[in-house]
Each structure stands twice: as C-alpha cells, then as structure tokens.
C-alpha positions in Angstrom: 108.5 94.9 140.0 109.9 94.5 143.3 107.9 93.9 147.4 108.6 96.1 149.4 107.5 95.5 153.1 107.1 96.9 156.1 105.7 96.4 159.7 103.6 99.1 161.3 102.2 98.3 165.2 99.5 99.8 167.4 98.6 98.6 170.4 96.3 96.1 169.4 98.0 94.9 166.3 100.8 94.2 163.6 100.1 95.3 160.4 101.8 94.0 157.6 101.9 96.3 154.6 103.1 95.3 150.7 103.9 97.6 148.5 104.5 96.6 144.7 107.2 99.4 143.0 108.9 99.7 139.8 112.5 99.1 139.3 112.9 101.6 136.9 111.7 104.3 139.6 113.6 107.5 138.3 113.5 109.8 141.0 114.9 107.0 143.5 112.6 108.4 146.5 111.7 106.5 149.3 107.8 104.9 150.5 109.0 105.2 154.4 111.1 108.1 155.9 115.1 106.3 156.5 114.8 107.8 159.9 111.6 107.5 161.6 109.8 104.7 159.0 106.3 106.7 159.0 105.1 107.0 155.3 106.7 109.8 153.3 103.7 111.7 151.8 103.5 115.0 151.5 105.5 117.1 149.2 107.0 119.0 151.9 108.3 115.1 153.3 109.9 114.9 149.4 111.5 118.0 150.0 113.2 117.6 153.2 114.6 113.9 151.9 116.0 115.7 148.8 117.7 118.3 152.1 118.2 115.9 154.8 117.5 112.3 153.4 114.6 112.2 155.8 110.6 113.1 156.2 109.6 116.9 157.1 108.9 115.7 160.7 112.5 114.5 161.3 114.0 117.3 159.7 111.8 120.0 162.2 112.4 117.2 165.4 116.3 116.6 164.4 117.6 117.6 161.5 117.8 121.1 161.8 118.1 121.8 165.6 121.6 119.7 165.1 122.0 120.7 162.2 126.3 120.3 162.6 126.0 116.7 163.5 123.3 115.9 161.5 125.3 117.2 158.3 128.5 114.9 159.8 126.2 111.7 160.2 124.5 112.0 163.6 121.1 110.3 164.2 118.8 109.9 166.8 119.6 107.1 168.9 116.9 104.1 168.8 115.0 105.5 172.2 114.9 108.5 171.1 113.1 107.5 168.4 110.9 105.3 169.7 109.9 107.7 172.4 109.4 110.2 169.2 107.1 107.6 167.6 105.4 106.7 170.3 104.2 110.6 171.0 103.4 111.0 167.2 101.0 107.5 167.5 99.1 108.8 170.5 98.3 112.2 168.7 95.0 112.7 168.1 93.8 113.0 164.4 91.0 115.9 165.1 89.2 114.3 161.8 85.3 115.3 162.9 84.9 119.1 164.0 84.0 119.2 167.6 80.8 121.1 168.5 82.8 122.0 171.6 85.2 124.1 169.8 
C-alpha cells in the first residue's frame, strides 16, 4: 500500500488529507482530477478522464470548448485555474431546501 497526500485550503484552514491505495490498482484511475485537483467522484468525472485525462468539470470548463489545443497538450494556465477554483469553492452547496423557494 502506498500514501497518497494532498492539501485542500479554505479560508480558514489547511487540510491535510491521506489516502491509503493499493498498488496493484487495475484500472490505474486517479483520487484527484490532474487538472483542477478536486476529488474525482462521480462516474461521469471517470468517464471524462478515460476522454480527456481530467474530471467532468474541466472537461465542460476546458476541455471541450478547446477542444484543438486541448487534444495537442494545452492547459489552463495556473490563474486561470485558480480563479476557476476559487469560483467553484464559493458556490453554495443548497444542502437544506429553502422555505423561500
């Protein structure tokens, strides 16, 4: 078994986060999208890495609008994504149902 770990950072805090993986993993698919480094975890996240060796967010953000470069090797540049981060952290997680709406 190998650690892997990674940094994640609000505002307030830096998290440290282990994960414990087996060598022997098959399928070869990442914990944290190679692009953006949010968690990969939905199936359609799987999906787009096994397209565009990335998360389904980065694929609809960057992948396919540049879809030319992105095939020839092009990546956001590192404010870009941090700017992209930085929106997705501040979004709202509507978790309770608002009596409102």
């Amino acid at each position: 078994m190998k650690k892997t770990q990674k940094y994640l950072a609000d505002d307030l805090e830096l998290f440290s986060v282990i994960i414990m993986c087996d060598d022997d993993n098959q399928m070869g698919l990442p914990f944290f999208c190679p692009v953006c480094e949010f968690v990969m975890k939905t199936q359609e996240d799987f999906s787009s890495h096994q397209r565009f060796n990335c998360c389904y967010e980065c694929e609809i953000a960057f992948a396919q609008p540049m879809r030319n470069k992105w095939d020839s090797g092009w990546r956001p540049s590192d404010k870009v994504l941090n700017n992209y981060k930085k929106r997705i952290r501040e979004q709202s997680l509507n978790l309770f149902r608002d009596e409102d709406n």
